[in-house]
Each structure stands twice: as C-alpha cells, then as structure tokens.
C-alpha positions as CSV (number, residue, x, y, z in Angstrom):
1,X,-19.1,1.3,-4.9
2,X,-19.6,1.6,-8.9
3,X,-18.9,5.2,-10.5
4,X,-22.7,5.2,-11.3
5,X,-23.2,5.2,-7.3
6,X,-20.4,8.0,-6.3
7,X,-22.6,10.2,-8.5
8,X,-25.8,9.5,-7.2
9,X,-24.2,9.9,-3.6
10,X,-23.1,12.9,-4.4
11,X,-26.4,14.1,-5.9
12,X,-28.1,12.8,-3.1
13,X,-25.5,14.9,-0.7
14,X,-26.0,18.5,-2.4
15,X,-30.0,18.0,-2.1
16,X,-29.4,17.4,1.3
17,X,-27.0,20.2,1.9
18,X,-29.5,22.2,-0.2
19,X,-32.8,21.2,1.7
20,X,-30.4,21.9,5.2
21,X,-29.4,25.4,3.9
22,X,-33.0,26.2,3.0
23,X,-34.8,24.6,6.5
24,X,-31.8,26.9,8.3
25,X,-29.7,23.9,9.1
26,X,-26.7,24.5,7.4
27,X,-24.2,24.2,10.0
28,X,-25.8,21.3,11.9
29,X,-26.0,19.5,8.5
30,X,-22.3,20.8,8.6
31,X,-20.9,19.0,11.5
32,X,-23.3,16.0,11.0
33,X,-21.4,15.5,7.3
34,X,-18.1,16.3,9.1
35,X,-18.7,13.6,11.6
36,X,-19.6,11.1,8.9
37,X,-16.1,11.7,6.6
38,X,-14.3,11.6,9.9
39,X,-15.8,8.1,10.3
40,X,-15.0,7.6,6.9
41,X,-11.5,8.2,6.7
42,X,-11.0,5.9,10.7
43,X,-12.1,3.1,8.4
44,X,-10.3,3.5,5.9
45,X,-7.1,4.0,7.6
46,X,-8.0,1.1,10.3
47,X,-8.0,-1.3,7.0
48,X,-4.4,0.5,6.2
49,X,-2.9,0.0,9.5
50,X,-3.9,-4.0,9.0
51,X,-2.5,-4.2,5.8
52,X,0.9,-2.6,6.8
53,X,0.9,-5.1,10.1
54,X,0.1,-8.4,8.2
55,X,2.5,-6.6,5.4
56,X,5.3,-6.6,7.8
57,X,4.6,-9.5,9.6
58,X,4.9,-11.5,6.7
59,X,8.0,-10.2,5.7
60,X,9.8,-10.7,9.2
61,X,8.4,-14.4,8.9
62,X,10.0,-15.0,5.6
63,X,13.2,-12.8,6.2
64,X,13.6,-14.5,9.6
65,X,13.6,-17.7,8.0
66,X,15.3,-16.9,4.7
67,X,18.5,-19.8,3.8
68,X,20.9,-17.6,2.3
69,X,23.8,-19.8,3.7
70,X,22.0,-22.0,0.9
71,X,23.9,-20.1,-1.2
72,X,21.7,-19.7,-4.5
73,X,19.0,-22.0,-4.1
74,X,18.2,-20.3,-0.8
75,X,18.1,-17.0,-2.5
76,X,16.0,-18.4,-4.7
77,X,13.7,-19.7,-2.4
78,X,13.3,-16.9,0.0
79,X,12.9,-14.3,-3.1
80,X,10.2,-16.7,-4.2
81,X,8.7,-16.4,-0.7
82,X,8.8,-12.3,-0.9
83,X,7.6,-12.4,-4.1
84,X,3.9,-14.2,-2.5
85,X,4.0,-12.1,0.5
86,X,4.2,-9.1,-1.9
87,X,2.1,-9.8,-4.7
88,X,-0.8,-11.4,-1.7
89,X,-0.5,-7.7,0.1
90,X,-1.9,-5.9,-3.3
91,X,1.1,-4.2,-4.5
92,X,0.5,-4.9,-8.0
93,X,2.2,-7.1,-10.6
94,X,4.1,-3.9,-12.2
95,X,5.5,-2.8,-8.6
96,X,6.5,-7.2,-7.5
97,X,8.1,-7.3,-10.7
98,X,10.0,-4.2,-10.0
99,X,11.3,-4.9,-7.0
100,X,12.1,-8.2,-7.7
101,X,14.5,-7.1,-10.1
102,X,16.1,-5.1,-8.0
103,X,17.0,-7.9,-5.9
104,X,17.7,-10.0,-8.4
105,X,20.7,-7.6,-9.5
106,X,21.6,-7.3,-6.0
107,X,21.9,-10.7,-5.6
108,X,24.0,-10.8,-9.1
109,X,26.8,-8.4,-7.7
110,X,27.1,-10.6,-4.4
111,X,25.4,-7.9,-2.3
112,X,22.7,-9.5,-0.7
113,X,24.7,-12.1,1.9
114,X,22.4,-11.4,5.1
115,X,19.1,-10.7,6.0
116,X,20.0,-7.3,6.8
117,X,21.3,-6.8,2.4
118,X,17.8,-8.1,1.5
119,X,16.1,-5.8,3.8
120,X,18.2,-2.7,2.7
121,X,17.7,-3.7,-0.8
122,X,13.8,-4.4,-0.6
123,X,13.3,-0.9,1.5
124,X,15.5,0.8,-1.5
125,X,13.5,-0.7,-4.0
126,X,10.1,0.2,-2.7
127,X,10.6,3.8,-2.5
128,X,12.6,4.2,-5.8
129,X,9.1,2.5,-7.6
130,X,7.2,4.7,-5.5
131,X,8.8,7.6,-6.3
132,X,8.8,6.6,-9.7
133,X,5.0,6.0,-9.6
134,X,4.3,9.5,-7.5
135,X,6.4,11.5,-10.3
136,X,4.0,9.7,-13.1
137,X,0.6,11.0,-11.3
138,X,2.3,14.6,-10.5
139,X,1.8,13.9,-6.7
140,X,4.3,15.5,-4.4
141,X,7.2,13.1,-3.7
C-alpha cells in the first residue's frame, strides 16, 4: 500500500463514518470498523509470530551445528552462517552489521568458546542496537 492509497483509505473511511453518523448508524459502523482493525492487527501479528519461529529456528539450526572446536575458521564459518540467517530475516544491513561486531570483539577477547557465549553475546547485542534504535525514534525503551 502506496502513501497515495493510505490517504484515499482514510478519505474513504471518514465519508463512511460521516454517511453512518448521518443515516444514525454510528455505532454499528463503530463495531463493524472495530471488527475490521481487530482483523487487521491478527494478521499482522500472525506474519510476526512466523517470522520470530523461522527467526529462531534458523538460529538453533546454525548454533546447533556451529564448529567452534574449529577454532577460528569455525568461528568464522558459523558467524558467516548468522550473518545469512540474520540479514534473510529483515533485520536490516545497519542492525547485521552491528551485531556482527559485537561478536566479532567477543570472539577477539576469547569469550565466545561455546554455543552458549555466542548465544549470550547475540541476545546482548540485539537489545543494546534495539535500545539504541528505540532511544533515536523517542519510543519508550
């Protein structure tokens, strides 16, 4: 949906609140609207809940199968892995990147020796760059 169709929606929805009010069918129109953003918002957290399944599923799969008894090549290789599963679940280049780094340093200081290090280290890292990104918009953290 273009920004040139979220306004004519919205046009379209006030002249049909309008035409309700003035026919005496404001609150049916009410409810009827409620009914429809309720459907709305199912959807749209439906697709969420699928993302944050495949999201973690992929991760266990890579993490489960990560070589770090490879000593730096398999670190290599299984931060190469997360970076795909990351980057292919839409988290954005900026946020990869960031995280990535993270681990990377990690990996530097000797910290990240088990599955468990990279797990602790990847949760750490997403919710620093999310806070990070929710103090930028002024959203509540």
């Amino acid at each position: 949906m273009g920004v040139g169709d979220f306004f004519k929606k919205a046009a379209r929805e006030r002249a049909e609140a309008w035409d309700a009010l003035k026919a005496g069918r404001g609150l049916d129109y009410a409810k009827e609207k409620a009914a429809r953003d309720l459907g709305t918002v199912k959807k749209f957290s439906d697709g969420l809940a699928k993302s944050r399944e495949a999201l973690a599923r992929d991760l266990t799969r890579v993490l489960d199968a990560s070589a770090l008894g490879g000593g730096s090549a398999g670190l290599d290789a299984t931060l190469s892995q997360l970076e795909e599963v990351l980057i292919t679940s839409d988290l954005g280049v900026d946020t990869v990147d960031s995280v990535l780094a993270d681990l990377r340093a990690d990996a530097k200081a000797a910290r990240l020796t088990a599955r468990g290090d990279i797990t602790t280290c990847l949760k750490d890292s997403l919710v620093r760059v999310l806070l990070r990104r929710g103090a930028r918009t002024g959203l509540p953290t």
